[in-house]
N, CA, C and O atoms as a GROMACS GRO file, in nm:
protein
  480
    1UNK      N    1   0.083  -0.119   0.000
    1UNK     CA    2   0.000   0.000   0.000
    1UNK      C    3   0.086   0.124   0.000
    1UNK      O    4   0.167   0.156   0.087
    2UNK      N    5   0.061   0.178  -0.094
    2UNK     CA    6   0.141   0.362  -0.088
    2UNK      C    7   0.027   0.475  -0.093
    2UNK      O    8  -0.079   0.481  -0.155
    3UNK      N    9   0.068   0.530  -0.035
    3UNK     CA   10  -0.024   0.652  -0.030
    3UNK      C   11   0.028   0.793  -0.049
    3UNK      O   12   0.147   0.807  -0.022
    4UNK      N   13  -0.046   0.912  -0.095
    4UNK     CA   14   0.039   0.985  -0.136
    4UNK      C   15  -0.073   1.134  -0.087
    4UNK      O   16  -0.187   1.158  -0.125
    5UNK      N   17  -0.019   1.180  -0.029
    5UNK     CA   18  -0.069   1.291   0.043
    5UNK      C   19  -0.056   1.447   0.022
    5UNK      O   20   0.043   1.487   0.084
    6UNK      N   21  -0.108   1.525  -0.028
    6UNK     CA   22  -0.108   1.672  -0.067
    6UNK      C   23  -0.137   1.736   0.070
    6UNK      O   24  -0.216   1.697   0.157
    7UNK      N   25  -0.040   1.865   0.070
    7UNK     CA   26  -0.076   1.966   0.188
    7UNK      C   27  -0.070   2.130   0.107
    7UNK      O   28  -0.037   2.141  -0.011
    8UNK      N   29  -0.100   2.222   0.175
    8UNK     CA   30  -0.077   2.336   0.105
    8UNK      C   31  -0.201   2.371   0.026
    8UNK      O   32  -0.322   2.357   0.041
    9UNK      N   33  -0.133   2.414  -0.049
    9UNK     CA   34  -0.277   2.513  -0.162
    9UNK      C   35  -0.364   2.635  -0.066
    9UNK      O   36  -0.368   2.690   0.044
   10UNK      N   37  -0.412   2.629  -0.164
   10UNK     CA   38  -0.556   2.764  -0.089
   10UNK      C   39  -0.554   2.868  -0.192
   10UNK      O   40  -0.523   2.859  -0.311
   11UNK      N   41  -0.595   2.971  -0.120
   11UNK     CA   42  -0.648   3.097  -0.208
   11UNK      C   43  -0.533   3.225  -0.180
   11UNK      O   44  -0.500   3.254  -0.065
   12UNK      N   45  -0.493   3.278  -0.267
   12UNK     CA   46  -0.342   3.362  -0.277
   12UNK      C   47  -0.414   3.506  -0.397
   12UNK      O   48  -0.428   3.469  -0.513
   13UNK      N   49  -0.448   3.632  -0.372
   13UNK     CA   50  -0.410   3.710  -0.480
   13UNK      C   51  -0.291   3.694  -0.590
   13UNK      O   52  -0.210   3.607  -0.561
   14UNK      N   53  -0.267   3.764  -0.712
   14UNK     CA   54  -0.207   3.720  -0.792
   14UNK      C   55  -0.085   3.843  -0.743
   14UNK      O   56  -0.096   3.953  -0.689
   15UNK      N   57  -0.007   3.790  -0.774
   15UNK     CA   58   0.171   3.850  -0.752
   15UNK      C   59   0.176   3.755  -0.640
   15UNK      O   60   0.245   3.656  -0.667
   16UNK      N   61   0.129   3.754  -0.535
   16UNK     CA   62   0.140   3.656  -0.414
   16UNK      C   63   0.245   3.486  -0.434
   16UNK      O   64   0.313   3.458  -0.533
   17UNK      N   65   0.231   3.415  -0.335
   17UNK     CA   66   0.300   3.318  -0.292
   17UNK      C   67   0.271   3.207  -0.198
   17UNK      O   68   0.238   3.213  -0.080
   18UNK      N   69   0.294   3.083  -0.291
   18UNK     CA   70   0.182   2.974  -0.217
   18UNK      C   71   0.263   2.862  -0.225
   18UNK      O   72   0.337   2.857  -0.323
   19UNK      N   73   0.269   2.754  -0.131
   19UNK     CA   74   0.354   2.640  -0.180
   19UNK      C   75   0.234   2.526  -0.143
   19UNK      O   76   0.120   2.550  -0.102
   20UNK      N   77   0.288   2.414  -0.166
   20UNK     CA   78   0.229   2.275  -0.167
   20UNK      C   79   0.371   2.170  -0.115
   20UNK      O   80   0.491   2.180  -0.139
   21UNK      N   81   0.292   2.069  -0.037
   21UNK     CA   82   0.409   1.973  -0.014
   21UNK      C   83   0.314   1.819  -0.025
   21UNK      O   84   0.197   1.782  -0.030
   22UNK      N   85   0.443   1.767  -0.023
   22UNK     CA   86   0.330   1.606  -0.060
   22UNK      C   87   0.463   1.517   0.016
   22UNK      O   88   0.579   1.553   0.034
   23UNK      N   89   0.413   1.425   0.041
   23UNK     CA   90   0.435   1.324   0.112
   23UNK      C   91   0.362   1.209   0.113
   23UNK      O   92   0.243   1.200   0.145
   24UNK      N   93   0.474   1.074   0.059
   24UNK     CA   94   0.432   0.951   0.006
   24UNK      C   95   0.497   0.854   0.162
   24UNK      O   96   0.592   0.860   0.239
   25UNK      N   97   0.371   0.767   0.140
   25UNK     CA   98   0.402   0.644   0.288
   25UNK      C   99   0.364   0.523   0.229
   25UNK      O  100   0.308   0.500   0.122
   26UNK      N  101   0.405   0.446   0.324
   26UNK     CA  102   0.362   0.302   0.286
   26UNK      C  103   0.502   0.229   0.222
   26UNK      O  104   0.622   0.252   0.238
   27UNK      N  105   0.423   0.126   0.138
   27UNK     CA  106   0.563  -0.003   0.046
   27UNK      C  107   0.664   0.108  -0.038
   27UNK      O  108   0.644   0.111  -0.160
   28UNK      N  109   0.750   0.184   0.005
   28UNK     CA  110   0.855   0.239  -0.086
   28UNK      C  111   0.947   0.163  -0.084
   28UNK      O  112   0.991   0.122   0.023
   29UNK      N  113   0.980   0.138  -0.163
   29UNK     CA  114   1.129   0.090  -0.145
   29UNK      C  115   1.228   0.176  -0.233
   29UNK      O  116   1.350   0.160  -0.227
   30UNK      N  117   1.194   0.226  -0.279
   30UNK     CA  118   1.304   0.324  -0.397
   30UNK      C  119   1.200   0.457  -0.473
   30UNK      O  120   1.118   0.430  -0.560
   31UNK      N  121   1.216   0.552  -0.438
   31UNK     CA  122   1.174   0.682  -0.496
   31UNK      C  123   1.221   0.736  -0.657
   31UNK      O  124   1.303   0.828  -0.655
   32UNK      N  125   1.187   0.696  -0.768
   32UNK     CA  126   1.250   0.731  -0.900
   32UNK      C  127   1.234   0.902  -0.917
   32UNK      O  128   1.323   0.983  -0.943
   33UNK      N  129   1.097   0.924  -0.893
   33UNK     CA  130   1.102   1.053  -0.926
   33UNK      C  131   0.901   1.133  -0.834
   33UNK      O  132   0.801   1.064  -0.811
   34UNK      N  133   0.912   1.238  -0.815
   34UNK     CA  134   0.788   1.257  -0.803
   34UNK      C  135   0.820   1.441  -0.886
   34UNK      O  136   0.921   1.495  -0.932
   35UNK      N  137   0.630   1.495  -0.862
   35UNK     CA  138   0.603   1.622  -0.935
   35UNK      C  139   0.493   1.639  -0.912
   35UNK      O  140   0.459   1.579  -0.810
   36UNK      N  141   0.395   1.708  -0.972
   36UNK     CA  142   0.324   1.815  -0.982
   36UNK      C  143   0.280   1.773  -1.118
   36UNK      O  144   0.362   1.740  -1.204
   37UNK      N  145   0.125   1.773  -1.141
   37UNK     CA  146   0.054   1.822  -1.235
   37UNK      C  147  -0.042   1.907  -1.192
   37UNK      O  148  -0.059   1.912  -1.070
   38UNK      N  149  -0.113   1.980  -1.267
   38UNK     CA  150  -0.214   2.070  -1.241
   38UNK      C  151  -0.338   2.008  -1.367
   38UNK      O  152  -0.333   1.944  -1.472
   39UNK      N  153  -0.422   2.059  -1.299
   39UNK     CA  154  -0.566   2.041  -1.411
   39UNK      C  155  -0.715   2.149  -1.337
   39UNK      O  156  -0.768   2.176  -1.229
   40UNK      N  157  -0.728   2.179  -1.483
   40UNK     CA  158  -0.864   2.282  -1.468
   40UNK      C  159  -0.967   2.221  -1.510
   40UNK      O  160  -0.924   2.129  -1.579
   41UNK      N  161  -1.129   2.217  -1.508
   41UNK     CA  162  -1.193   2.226  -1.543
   41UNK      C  163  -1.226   2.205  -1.696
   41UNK      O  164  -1.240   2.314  -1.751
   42UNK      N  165  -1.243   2.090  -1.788
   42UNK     CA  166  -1.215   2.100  -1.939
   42UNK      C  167  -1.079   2.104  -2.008
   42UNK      O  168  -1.060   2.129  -2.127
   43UNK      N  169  -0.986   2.075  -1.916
   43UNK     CA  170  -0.849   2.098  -1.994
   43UNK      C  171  -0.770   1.940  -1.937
   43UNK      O  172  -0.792   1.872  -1.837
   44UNK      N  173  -0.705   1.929  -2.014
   44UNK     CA  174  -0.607   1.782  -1.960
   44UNK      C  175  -0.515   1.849  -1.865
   44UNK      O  176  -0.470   1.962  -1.846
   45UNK      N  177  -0.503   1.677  -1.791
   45UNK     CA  178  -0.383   1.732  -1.666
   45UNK      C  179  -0.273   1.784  -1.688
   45UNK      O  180  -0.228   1.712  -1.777
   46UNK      N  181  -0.172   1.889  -1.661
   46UNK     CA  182  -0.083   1.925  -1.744
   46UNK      C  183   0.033   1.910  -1.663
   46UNK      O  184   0.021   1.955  -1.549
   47UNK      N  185   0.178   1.842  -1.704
   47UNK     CA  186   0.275   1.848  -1.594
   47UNK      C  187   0.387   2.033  -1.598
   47UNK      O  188   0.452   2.111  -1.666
   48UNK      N  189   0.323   1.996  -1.445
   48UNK     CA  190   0.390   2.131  -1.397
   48UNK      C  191   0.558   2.113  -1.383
   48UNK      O  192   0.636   2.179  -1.452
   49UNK      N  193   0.597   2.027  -1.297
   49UNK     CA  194   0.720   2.022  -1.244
   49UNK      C  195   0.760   1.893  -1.168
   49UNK      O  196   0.689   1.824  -1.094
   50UNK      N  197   0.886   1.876  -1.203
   50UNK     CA  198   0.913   1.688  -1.172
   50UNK      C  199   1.064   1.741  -1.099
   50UNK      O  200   1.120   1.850  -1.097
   51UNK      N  201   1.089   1.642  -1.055
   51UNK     CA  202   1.222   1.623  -0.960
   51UNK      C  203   1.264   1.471  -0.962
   51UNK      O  204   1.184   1.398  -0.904
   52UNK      N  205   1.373   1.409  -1.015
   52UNK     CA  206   1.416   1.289  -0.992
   52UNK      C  207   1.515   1.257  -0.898
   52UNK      O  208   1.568   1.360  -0.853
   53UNK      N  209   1.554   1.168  -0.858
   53UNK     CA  210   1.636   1.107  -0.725
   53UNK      C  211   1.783   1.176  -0.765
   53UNK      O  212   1.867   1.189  -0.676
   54UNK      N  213   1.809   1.214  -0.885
   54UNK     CA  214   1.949   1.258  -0.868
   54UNK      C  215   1.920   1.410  -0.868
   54UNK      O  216   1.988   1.452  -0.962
   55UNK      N  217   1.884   1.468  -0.837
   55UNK     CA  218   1.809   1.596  -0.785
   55UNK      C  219   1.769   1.656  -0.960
   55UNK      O  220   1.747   1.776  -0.976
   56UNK      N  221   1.764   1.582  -1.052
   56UNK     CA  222   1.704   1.681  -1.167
   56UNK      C  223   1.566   1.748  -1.227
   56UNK      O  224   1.470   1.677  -1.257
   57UNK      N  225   1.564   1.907  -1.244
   57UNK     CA  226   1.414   1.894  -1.213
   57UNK      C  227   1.377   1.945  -1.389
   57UNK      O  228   1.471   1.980  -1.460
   58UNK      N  229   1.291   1.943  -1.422
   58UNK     CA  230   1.224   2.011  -1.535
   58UNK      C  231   1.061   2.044  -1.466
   58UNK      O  232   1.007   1.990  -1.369
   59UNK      N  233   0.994   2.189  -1.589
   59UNK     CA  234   0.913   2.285  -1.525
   59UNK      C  235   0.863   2.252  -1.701
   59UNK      O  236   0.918   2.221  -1.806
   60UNK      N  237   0.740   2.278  -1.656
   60UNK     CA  238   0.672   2.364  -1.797
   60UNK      C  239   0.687   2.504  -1.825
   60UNK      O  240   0.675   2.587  -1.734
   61UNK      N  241   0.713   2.539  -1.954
   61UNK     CA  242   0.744   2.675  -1.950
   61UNK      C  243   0.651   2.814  -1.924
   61UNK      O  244   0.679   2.934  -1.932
   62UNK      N  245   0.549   2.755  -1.894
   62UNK     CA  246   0.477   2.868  -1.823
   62UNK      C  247   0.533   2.903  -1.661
   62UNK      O  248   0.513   3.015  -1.613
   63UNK      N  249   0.603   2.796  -1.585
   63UNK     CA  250   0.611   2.826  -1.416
   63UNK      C  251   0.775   2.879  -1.421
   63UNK      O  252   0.832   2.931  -1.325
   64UNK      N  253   0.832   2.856  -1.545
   64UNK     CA  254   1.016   2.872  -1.503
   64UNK      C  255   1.039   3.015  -1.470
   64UNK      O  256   1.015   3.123  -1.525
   65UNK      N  257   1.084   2.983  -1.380
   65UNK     CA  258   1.151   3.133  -1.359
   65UNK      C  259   1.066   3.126  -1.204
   65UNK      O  260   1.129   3.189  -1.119
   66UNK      N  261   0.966   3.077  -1.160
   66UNK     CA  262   0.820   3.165  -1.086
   66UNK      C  263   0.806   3.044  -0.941
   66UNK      O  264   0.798   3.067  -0.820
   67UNK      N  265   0.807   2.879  -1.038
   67UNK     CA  266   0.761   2.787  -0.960
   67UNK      C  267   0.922   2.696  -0.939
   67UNK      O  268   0.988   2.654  -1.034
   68UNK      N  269   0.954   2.684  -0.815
   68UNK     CA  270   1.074   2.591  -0.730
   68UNK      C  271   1.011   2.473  -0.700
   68UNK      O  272   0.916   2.475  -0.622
   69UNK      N  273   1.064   2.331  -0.766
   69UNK     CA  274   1.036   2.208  -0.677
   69UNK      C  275   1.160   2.189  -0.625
   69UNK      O  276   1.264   2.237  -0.669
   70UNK      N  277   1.147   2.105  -0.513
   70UNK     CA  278   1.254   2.063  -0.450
   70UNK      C  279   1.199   1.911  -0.358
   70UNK      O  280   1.083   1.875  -0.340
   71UNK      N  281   1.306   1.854  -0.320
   71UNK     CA  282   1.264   1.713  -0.277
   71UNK      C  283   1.359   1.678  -0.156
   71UNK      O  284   1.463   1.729  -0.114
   72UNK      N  285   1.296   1.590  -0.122
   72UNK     CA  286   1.319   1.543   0.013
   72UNK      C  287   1.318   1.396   0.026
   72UNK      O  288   1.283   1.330   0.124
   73UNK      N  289   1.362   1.354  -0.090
   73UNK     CA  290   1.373   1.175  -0.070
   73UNK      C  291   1.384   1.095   0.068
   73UNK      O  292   1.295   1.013   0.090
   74UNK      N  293   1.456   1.107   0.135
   74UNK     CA  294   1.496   1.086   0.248
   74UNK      C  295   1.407   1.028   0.346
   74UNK      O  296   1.405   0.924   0.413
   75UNK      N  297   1.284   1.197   0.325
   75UNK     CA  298   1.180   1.146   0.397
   75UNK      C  299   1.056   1.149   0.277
   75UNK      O  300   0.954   1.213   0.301
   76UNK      N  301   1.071   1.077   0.148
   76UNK     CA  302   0.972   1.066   0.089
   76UNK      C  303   0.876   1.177   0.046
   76UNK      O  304   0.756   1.155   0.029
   77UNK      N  305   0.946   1.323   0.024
   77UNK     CA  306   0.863   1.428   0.016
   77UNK      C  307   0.915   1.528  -0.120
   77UNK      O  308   1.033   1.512  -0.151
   78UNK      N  309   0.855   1.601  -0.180
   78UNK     CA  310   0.829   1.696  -0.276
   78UNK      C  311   0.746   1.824  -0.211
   78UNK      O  312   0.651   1.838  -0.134
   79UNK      N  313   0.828   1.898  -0.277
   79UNK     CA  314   0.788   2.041  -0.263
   79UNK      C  315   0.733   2.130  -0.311
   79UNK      O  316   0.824   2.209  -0.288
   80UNK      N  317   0.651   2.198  -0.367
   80UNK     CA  318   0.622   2.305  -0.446
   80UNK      C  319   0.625   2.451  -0.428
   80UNK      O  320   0.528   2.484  -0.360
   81UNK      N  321   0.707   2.561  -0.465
   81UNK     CA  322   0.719   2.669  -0.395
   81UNK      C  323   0.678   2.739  -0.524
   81UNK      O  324   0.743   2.720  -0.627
   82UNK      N  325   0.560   2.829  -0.519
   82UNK     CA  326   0.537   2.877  -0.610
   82UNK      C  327   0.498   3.053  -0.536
   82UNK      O  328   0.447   3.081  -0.428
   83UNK      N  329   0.568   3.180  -0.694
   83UNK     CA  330   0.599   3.290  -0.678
   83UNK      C  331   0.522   3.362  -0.786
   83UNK      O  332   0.500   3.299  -0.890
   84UNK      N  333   0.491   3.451  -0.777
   84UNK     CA  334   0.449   3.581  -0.867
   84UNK      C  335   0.346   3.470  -0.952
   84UNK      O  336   0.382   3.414  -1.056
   85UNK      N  337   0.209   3.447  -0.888
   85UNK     CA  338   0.148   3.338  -0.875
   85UNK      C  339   0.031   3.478  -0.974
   85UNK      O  340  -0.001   3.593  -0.946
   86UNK      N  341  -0.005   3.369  -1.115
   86UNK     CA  342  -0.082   3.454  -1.182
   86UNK      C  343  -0.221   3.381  -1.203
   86UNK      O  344  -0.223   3.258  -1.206
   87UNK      N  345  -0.378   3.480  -1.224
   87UNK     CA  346  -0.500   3.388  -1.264
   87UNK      C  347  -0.484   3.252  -1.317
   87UNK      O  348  -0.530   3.155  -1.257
   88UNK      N  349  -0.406   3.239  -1.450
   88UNK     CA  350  -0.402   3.103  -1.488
   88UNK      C  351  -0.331   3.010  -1.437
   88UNK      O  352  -0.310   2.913  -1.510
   89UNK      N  353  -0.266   3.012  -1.279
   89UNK     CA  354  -0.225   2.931  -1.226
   89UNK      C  355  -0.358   2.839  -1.134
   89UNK      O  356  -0.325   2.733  -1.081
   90UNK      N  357  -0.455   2.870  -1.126
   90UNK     CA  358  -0.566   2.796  -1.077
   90UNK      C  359  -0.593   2.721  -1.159
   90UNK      O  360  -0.618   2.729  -1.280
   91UNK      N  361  -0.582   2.583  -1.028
   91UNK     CA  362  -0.602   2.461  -1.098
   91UNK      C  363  -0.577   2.367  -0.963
   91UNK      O  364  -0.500   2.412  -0.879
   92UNK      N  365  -0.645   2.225  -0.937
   92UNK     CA  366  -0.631   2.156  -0.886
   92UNK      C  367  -0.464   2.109  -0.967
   92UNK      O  368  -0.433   2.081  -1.083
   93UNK      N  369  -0.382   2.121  -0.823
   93UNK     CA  370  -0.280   2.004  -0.810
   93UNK      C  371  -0.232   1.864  -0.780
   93UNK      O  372  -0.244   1.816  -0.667
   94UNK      N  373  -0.192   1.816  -0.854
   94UNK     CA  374  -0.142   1.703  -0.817
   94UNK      C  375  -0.038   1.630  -0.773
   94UNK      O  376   0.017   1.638  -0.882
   95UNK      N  377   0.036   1.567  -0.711
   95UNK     CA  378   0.117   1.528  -0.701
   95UNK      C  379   0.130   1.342  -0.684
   95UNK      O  380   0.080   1.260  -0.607
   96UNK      N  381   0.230   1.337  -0.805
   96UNK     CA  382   0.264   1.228  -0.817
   96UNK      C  383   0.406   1.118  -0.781
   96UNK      O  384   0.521   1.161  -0.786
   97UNK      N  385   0.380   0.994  -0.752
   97UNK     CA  386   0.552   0.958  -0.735
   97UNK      C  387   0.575   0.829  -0.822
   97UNK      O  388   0.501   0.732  -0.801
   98UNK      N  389   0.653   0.823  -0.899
   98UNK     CA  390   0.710   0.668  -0.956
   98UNK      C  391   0.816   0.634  -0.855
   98UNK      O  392   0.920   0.694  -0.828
   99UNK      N  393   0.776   0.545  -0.814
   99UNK     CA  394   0.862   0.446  -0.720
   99UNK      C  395   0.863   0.295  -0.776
   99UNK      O  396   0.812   0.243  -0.875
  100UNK      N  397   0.955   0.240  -0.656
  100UNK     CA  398   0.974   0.074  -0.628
  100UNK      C  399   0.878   0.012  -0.501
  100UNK      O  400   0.886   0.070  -0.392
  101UNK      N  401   0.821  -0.060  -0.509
  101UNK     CA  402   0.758  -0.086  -0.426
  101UNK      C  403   0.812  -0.215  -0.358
  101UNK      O  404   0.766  -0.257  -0.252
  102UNK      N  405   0.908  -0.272  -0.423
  102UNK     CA  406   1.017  -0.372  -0.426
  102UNK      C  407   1.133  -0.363  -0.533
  102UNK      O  408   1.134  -0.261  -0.601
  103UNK      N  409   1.220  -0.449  -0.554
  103UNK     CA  410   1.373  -0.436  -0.637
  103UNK      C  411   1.324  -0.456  -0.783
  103UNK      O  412   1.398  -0.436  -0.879
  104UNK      N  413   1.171  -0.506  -0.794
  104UNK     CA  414   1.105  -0.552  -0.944
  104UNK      C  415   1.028  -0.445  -0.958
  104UNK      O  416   1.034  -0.361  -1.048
  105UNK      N  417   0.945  -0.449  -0.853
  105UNK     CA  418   0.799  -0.381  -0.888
  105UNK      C  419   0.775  -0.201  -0.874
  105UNK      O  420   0.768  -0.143  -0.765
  106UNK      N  421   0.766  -0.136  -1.002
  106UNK     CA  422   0.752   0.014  -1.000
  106UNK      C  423   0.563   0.041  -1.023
  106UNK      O  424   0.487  -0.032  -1.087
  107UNK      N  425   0.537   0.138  -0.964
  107UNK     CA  426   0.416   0.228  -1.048
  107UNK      C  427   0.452   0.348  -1.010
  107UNK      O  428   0.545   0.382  -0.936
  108UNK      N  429   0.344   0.432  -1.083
  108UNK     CA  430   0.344   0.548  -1.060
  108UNK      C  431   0.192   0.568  -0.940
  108UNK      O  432   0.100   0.487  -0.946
  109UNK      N  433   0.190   0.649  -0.870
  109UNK     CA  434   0.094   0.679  -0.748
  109UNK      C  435   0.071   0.845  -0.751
  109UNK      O  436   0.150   0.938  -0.768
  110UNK      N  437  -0.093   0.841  -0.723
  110UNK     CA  438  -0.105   1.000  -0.731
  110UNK      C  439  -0.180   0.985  -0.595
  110UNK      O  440  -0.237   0.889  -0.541
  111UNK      N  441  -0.155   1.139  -0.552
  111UNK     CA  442  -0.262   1.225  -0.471
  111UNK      C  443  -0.393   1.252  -0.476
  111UNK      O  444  -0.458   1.217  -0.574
  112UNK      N  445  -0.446   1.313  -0.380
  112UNK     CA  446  -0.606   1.323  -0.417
  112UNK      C  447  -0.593   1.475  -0.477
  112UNK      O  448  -0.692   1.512  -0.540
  113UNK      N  449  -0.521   1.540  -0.469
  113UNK     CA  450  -0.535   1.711  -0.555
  113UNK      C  451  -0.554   1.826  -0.443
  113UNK      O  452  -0.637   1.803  -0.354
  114UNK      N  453  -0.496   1.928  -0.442
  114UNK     CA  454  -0.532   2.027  -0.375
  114UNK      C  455  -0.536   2.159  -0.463
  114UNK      O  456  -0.468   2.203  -0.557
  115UNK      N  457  -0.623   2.192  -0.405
  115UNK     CA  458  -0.672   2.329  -0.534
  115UNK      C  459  -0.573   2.465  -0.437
  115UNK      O  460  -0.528   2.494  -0.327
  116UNK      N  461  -0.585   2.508  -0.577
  116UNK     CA  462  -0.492   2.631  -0.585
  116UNK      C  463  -0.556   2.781  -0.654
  116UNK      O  464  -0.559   2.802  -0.775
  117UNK      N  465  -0.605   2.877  -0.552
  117UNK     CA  466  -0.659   2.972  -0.634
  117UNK      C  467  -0.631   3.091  -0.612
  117UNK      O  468  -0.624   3.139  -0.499
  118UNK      N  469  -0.608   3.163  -0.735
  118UNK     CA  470  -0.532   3.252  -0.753
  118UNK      C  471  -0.650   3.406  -0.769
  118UNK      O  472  -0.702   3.422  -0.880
  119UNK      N  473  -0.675   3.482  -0.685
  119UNK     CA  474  -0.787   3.567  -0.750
  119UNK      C  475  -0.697   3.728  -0.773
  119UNK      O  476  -0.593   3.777  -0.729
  120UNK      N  477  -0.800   3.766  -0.862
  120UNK     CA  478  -0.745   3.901  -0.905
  120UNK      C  479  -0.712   4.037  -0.769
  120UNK      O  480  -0.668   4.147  -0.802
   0.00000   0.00000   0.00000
């Protein structure tokens, strides 16, 4: 059993500053990579920002410059630090992890989503 847990989000004016953290429990045995997707209303989930075990991250180019992941393997955690936070950043978040659940067995595991809203 893995489980994967969202904290953070809420409601932020725009220029403002909001983070998210997530934290995965249960059968880990090896952390490959976790991140961030976002999704609105009518639109596909879109990946925001990933972090892999050798600390490498990639962003979609709407957050670079704005949105920081960072990770915490150690204790099974991902970060989201997000800055100069604009309307079209509202969107339920996600956070996901590809792991080992043993030396064979990988999936990928998501969160239940925490919304993120950004008002004028």
């Amino acid at each position: 059993q893995v489980q994967v847990v969202e904290s953070g989000g809420g409601l932020v004016q725009a220029g403002g500053s909001l983070s998210v953290s997530c934290r995965v429990s249960g059968s880990v045995f090896r952390l490959v990579a976790m991140g961030w997707y976002r999704q609105t209303p009518g639109k596909q989930r879109e990946l925001v920002a990933s972090v892999n075990a050798g600390g490498a991250t990639d962003y979609t180019d709407s957050v670079k410059g704005r949105f920081t992941i960072s990770r915490d393997f150690g204790n099974n955690a991902v970060y989201l630090q997000m800055n100069s936070l604009k309307l079209e950043d509202t969107a339920v978040y996600y956070c996901y992890a590809y792991l080992y659940t043993s030396p064979r067995d990988w999936d990928q595991y998501w969160g239940q989503g925490t919304q993120v809203t950004v008002s004028s």
